[in-house]
KOLPAKE-13095 format. One line per field, with one value per residue (C-alpha): residue number from 1; z, y, x. Coordinates in steps of 0.1 Angstrom, whole numbers, padded with zeros to 4 digits. Example, Ala and Ser with C-alpha at 12.3 -4.5 7.8 and 13.67 -1.06 7.14 Angstrom:
! residues 2
n	(1:2)
c3	(0078:0071)
c2	(-0045:-0011)
c1	(0123:0137)
END
This chain:
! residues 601
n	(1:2:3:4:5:6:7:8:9:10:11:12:13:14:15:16:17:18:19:20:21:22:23:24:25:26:27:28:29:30:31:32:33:34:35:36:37:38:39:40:41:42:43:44:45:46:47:48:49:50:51:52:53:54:55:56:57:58:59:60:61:62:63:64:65:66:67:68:69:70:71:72:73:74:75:76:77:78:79:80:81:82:83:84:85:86:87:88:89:90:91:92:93:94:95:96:97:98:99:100:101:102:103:104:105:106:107:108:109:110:111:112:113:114:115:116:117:118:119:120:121:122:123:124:125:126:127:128:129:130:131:132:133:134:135:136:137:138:139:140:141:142:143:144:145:146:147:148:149:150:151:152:153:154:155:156:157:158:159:160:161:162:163:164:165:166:167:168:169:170:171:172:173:174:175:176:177:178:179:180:181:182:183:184:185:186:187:188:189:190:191:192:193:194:195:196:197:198:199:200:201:202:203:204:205:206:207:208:209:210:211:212:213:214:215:216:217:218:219:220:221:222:223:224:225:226:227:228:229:230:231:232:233:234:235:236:237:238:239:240:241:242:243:244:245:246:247:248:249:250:251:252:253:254:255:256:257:258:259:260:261:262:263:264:265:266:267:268:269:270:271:272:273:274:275:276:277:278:279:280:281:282:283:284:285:286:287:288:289:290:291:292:293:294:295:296:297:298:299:300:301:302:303:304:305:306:307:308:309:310:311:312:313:314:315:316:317:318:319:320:321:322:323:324:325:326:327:328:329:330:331:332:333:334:335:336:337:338:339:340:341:342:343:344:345:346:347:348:349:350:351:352:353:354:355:356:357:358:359:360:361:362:363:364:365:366:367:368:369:370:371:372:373:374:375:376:377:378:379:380:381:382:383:384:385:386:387:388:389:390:391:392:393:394:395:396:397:398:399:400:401:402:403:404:405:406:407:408:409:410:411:412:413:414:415:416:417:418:419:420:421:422:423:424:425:426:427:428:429:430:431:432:433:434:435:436:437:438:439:440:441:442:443:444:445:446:447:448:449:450:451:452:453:454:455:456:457:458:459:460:461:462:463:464:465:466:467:468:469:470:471:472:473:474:475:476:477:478:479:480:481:482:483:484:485:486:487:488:489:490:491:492:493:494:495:496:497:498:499:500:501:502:503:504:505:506:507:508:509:510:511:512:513:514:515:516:517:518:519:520:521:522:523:524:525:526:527:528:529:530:531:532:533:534:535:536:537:538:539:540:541:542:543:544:545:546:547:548:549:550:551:552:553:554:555:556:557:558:559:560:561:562:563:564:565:566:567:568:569:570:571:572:573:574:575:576:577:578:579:580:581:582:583:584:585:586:587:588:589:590:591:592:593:594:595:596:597:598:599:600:601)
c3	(0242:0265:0255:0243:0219:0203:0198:0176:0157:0149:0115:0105:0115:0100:0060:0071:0075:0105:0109:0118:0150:0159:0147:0166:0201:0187:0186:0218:0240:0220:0232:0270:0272:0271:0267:0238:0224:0227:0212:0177:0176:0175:0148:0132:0135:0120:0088:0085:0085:0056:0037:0043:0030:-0003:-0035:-0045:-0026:-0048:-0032:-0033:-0008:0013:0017:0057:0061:0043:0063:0097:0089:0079:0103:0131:0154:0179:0173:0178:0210:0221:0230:0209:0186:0181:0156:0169:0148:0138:0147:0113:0086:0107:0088:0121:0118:0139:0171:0196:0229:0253:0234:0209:0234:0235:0251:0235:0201:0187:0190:0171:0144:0138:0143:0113:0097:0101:0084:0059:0052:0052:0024:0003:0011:-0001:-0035:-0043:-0034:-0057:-0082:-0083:-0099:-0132:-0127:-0121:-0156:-0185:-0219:-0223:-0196:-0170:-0136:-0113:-0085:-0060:-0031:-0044:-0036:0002:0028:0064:0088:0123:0150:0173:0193:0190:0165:0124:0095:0061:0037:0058:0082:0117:0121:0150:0159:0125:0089:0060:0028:-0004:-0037:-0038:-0001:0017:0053:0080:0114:0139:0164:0193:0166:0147:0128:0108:0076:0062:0031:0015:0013:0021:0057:0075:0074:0107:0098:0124:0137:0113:0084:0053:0028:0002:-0017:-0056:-0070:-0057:-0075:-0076:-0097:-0078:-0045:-0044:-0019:-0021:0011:0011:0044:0077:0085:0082:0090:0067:0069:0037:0028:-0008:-0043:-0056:-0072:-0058:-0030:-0039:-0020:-0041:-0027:-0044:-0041:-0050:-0051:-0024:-0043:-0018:-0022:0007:0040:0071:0064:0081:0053:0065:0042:0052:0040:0012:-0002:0006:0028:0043:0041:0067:0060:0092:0070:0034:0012:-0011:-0044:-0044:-0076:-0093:-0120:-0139:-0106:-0088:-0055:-0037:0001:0021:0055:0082:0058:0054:0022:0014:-0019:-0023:-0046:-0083:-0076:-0066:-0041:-0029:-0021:0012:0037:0071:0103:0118:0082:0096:0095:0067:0045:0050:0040:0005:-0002:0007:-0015:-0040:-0042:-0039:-0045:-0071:-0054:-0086:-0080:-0053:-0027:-0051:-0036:0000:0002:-0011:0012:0046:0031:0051:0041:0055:0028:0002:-0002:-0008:-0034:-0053:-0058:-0069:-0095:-0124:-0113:-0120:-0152:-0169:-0154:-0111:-0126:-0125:-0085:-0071:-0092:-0075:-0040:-0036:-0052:-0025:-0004:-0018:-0055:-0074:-0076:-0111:-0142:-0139:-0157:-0146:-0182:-0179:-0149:-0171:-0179:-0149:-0143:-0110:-0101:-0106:-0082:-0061:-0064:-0057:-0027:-0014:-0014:0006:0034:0037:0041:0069:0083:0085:0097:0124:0133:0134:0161:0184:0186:0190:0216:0232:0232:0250:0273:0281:0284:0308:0330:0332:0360:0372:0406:0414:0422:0458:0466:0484:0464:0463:0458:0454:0426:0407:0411:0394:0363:0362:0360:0332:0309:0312:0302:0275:0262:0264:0244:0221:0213:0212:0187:0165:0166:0156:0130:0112:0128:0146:0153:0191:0194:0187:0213:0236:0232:0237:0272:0278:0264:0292:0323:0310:0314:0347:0360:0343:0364:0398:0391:0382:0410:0436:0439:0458:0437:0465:0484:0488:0471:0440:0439:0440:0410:0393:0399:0380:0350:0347:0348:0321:0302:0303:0298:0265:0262:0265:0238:0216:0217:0217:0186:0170:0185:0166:0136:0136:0142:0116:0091:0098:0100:0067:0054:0068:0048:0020:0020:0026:-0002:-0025:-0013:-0017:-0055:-0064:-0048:-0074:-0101:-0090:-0092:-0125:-0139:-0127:-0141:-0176:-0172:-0167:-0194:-0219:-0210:-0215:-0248:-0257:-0246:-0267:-0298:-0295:-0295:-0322:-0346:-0333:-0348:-0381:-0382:-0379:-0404:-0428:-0424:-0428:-0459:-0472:-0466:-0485:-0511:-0517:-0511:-0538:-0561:-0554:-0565:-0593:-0604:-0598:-0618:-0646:-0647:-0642:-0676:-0692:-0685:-0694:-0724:-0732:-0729:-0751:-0775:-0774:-0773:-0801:-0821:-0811:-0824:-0857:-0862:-0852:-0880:-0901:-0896:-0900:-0939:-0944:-0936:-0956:-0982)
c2	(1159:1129:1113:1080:1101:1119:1089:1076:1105:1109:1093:1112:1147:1138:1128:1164:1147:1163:1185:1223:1219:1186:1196:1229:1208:1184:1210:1226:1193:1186:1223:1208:1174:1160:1128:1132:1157:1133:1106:1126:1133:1096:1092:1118:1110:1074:1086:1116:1084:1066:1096:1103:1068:1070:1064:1039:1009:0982:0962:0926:0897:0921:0947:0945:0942:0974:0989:0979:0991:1030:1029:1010:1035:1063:1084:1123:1119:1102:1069:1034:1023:0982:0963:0942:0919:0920:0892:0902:0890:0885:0915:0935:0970:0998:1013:1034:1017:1011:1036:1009:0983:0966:0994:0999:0990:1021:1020:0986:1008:1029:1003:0991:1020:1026:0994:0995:1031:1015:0994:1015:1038:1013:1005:1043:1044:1017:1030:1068:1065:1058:1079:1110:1103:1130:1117:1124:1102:1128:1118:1151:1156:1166:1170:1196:1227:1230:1252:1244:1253:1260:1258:1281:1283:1271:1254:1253:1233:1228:1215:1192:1180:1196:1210:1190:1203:1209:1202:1215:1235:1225:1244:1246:1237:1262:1274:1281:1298:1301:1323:1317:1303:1313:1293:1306:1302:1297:1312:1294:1313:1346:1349:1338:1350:1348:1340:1356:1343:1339:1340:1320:1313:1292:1290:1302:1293:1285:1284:1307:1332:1338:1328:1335:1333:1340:1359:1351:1367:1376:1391:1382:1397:1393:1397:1393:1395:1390:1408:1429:1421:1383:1376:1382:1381:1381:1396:1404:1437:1440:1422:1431:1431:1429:1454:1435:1447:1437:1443:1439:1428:1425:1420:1417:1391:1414:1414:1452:1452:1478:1474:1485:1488:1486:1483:1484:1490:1472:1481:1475:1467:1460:1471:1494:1512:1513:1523:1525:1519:1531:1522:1541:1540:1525:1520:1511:1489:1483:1457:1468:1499:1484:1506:1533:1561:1557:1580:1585:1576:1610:1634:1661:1642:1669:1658:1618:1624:1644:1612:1589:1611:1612:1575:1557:1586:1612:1641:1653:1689:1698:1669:1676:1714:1701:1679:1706:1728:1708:1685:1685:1669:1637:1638:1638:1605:1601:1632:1615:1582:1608:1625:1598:1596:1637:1655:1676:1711:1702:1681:1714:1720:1688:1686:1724:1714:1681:1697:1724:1693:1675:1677:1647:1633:1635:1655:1648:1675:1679:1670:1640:1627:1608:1584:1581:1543:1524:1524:1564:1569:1543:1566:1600:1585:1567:1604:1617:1594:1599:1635:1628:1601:1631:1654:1629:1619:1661:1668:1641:1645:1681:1670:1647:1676:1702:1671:1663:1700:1710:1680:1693:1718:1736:1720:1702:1665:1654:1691:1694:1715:1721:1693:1716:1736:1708:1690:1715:1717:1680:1679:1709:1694:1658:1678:1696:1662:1645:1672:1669:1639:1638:1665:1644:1616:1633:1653:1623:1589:1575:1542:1535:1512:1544:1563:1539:1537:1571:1571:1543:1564:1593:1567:1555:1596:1599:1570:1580:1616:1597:1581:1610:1634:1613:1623:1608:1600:1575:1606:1609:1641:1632:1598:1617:1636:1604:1589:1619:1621:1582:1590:1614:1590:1562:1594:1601:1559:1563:1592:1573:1547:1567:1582:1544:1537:1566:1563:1527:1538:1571:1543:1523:1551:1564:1523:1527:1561:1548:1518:1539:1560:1530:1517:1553:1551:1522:1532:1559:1540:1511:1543:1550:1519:1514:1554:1542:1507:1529:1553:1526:1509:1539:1546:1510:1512:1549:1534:1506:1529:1546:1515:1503:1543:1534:1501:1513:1542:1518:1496:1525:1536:1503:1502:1538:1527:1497:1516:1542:1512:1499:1530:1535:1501:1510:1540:1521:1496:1523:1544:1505:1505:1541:1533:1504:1522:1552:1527:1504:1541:1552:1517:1517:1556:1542:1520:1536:1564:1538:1525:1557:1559:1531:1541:1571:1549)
c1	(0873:0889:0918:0906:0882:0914:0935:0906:0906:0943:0943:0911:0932:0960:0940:0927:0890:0877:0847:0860:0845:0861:0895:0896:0885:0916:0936:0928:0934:0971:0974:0972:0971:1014:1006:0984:1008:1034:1014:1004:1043:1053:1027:1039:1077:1063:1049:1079:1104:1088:1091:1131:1137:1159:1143:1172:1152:1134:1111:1133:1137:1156:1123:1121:1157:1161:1135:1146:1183:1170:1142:1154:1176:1172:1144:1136:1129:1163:1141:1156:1132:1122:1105:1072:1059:1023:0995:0974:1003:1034:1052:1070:1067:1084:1076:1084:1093:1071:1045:1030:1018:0983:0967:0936:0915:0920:0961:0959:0941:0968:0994:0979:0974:1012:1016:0997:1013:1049:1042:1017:1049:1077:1057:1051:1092:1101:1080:1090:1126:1104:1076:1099:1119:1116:1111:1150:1160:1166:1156:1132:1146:1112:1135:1157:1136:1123:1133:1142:1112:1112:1079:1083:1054:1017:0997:1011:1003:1018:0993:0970:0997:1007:1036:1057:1094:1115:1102:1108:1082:1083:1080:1035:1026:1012:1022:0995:0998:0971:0960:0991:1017:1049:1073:1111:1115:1149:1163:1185:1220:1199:1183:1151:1112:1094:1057:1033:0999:0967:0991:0994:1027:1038:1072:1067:1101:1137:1169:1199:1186:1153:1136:1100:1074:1031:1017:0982:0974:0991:1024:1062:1095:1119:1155:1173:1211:1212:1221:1189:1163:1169:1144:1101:1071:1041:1008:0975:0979:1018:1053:1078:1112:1145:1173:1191:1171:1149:1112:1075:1049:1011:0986:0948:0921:0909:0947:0954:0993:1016:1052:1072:1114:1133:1167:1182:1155:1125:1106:1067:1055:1023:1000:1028:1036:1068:1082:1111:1108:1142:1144:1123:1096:1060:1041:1006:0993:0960:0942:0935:0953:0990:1020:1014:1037:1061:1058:1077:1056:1059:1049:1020:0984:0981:1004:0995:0960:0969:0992:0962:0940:0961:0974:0943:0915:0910:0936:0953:0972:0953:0967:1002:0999:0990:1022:1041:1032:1036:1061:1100:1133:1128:1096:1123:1121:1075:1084:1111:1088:1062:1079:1076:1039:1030:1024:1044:1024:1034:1064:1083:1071:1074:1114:1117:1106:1127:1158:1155:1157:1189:1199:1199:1234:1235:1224:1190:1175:1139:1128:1146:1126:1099:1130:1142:1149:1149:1182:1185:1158:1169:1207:1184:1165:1199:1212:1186:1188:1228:1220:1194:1214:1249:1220:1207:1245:1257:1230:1237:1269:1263:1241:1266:1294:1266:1259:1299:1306:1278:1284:1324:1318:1346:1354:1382:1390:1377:1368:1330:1304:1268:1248:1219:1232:1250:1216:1196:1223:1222:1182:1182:1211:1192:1155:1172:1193:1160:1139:1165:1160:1124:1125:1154:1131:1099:1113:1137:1118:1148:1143:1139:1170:1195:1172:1179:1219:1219:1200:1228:1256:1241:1239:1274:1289:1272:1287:1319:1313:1309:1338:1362:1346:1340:1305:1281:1249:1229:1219:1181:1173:1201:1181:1141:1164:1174:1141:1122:1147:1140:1103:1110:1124:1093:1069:1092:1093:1052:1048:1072:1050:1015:1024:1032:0997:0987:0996:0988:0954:0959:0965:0933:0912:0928:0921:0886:0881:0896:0872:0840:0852:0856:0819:0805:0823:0803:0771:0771:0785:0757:0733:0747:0739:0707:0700:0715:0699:0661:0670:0677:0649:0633:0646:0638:0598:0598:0614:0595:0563:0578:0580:0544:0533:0553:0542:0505:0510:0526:0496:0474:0489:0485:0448:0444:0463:0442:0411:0421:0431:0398:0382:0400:0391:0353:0357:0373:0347:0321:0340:0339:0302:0292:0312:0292:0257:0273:0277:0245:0229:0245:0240:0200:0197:0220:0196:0164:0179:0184:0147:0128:0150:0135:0099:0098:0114)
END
């Protein structure tokens, strides 16, 4: 696309009127091309000021004065901005200058366009104070509810308009990312969202009370300072409630998500199911079904796939026994969401298992746990993490003690030793403190930042060691030493970061399962229903033989009974008639009688 072709098309992108393919090629030159850029941002900017203009203006003698006084000043770009009067109807309009001049046909369009915009603008403005009045005299305010928004890099669009610089969302317009682009949202009073690529948001409801937002698709980070239960983000799958924390949300185009709590903690709720997500924790939610069960990243594979099985598949006790059996304290916390789920018969186990664990903080008798509201679960699982967290916190600085006091050898101040000895000490205490923590951080997931201070807190003592004993640490074979304990570290940096690989790709595998599970489901309920279809069709064809066999017997019946009617009608008149000879017989011999009397007479 050349330039001369985009600036045609700039009103038709903006009413959102382009074909897909020409709007991506749009898209893709803006991407490169400044001066086009620049020139869709002065349209933009153009448009954006009609719409900041106060609704208080009436359209009177003093229209274009008014205008010119709000409109004509510096503009975003720092450059002064002058009003050029029009050849069509002598009405001047604003411009940028030096950017508005008579450069081409297609520029004039849009000057007009602009124009036209101002006024259509300035009547809509004029008209709104009584179009937004209540029955009871009480004036909308449409302004009130938007948030501040904030491109930071690549393509965005709210509603059908691009996103240039800073803008703002309002309460129903959805938020778009592309492919290279990412934009902050910000929370009013409560923190920011960073909206990823490819994802898609839109504000629900703001006020004091609540602050809502719908994630259609893609991924944010949330971080949240606020009272509970204040901030929302609605999915299909489930609503991410805010107990004050940072969080990663991603859902996917079918509306299935996985929550991620880096701090604080979140409830996921939908469909009558509730969980309670503490930091270090991810959770799954899956549409029709709702939350799933958190889980820590580093569980045994054993123990993730019973809590897959038995969230969104048919697991029942048996993948209740399996997490039992492989579960640790740091799966406290998946047990404790579990409990209200149970029945009463592995209630008893799963109760047993995490009170092994850490007891609830109150009297939570195990018969009680049905009842168990939110906010005593959320007290149970807060208790659990303290106890990892004073667990986590006892071991390092164990560590850090074993570290401090194997690195005090006993030589004095200034005094030559053996490099060769105190090299080999150094390179064991730095394997062991880095095993150490390899282990701490498989076993209760700690998060890579606190790894990292305390590789800083070691260069810090060793620097603190060079200091107090004078040692030389530039030396060739103490730097091939130094060099391998730093490779150690990026080997222990690259299995930290295998295993996220991992388990990223444990969970889309486990998805993937889970999804050929569901399709297998309804195959056989698709089977099902063609079986039950057949045999009711079946049953239908037999039944309708059946009445056909009825129908015909009924019909036979009929015919025998009107046969043997007929008969018995023959054999009536046949009794009539043999009645009726009996009788002429018997009148004829009367009478014959009667006449041979009569002769002898």
């Amino acid at each position: 696309m050349k330039c001369h072709e985009l600036e045609i098309l700039i009103s038709d992108y903006l009413d959102n009127v382009l074909p897909e393919e020409t709007k991506e090629e749009f898209e893709s030159h803006i991407s490169e091309c400044l001066s086009c850029k620049k020139e869709l941002e002065e349209t933009v900017v153009l448009l954006e000021k009609v719409s900041l203009l106060p609704v208080d203006v009436a359209p009177a003698n003093d229209l274009w004065q008014n205008i010119e006084s709000r409109i004509n000043n510096k503009n975003e770009n720092g450059h002064d901005d002058k009003i050029i009067p029009l050849k069509t109807n002598g009405t001047p309009v604003k411009v940028n200058h030096g950017k508005y001049q008579d450069r081409s046909s297609a520029r004039n369009r849009y000057l007009k366009y602009g124009a036209i915009t101002l006024i259509a603008a300035m009547l809509l403005i004029a008209l709104l104070p009584s179009l937004l009045t209540e029955k009871n005299g009480v004036k909308m305010d449409i302004f009130k509810t938007s948030w501040p928004v904030i491109n930071i890099k690549g393509v965005t669009t709210i509603g059908s308009k691009l996103l240039i610089g800073n803008d703002s969302l309002k309460i129903g317009d959805w938020l778009e990312t592309k492919d290279s682009s990412q934009v902050k949202l910000d929370v009013p009073g409560l923190g920011t969202i960073l909206v990823e690529p490819n994802s898609k948001v839109s504000i629900v409801r703001s006020d004091t009370g609540e602050y809502r937002i719908a994630l259609d698709y893609g991924t944010i980070n949330a971080d949240i300072t606020a009272k509970p239960r204040t901030f929302f983000v609605d999915t299909k799958s489930a609503t991410a409630i805010d107990y004050g924390c940072a969080y990663t949300l991603t859902v996917d185009s079918n509306g299935d998500g996985i929550l991620f709590v880096k701090e604080g903690m979140v409830a996921l709720e939908s469909n009558g199911r509730q969980s309670l997500v503490p930091a270090g924790r991810y959770c799954m939610s899956k549409i029709g079904i709702g939350p799933g069960t958190p889980y820590r990243k580093n569980t045994s594979d054993e123990f993730k796939k019973a809590l897959m099985k038995y969230d969104f598949g048919n697991g029942g006790s048996e993948s209740i026994n399996t997490m039992l059996k492989y579960a640790t304290k740091p799966d406290a916390v998946t047990l404790v969401n579990i409990l209200p789920r149970v029945d009463e018969q592995l209630r008893h186990k799963v109760y047993a298992r995490v009170y092994a664990f850490v007891p609830p903080p109150g009297n939570y008798r195990q018969d009680s746990v049905p009842y168990l509201d939110m906010e005593k679960l959320n007290k149970w699982i807060e208790k659990v993490q303290e106890n990892i967290n004073a667990e986590v916190e006892k071991n390092l600085k164990e560590m850090e003690k074993n570290l401090n006091e194997n690195f005090n050898f006993q030589f004095e101040h200034g005094k030559d030793f053996k490099s060769e000895e105190f090299n080999e000490k150094l390179q064991e205490n730095i394997e062991k403190h880095m095993e150490g923590l390899e282990k701490l951080q498989e076993l209760y997931d700690i998060p890579m930042e606190q790894i990292e201070k305390e590789m800083e807190k070691m260069e810090k003592q060793m620097e603190n060691f060079k200091f107090d004993y004078n040692y030389n640490f530039d030396n060739e074979k103490m730097q091939r030493e130094m060099e391998k304990a730093q490779r150690k570290m990026e080997k222990s940096q690259r299995k930290l970061e295998e295993q996220m690989r991992k388990h990223e790709q444990d969970i889309e595998q486990e998805q993937r399962e889970l999804e050929l599970e569901q399709e297998r489901r309804e195959r056989e309920l698709e089977q099902q229903q063609r079986e039950l279809e057949l045999e009711q069709e079946r049953r239908e064809r037999e039944l309708e033989i059946h009445q056909r066999e009825i129908e015909r017997q009924l019909r036979e019946q009929e015919r025998q009974q009107e046969l043997e009617e007929r008969q018995r009608e023959r054999e009536q008149e046949l009794e009539k008639q043999n009645k009726e000879r009996e009788e002429r017989l018997k009148e004829r011999i009367e009478r014959d009688n009667r006449d041979d009397i009569d002769d002898e007479n």
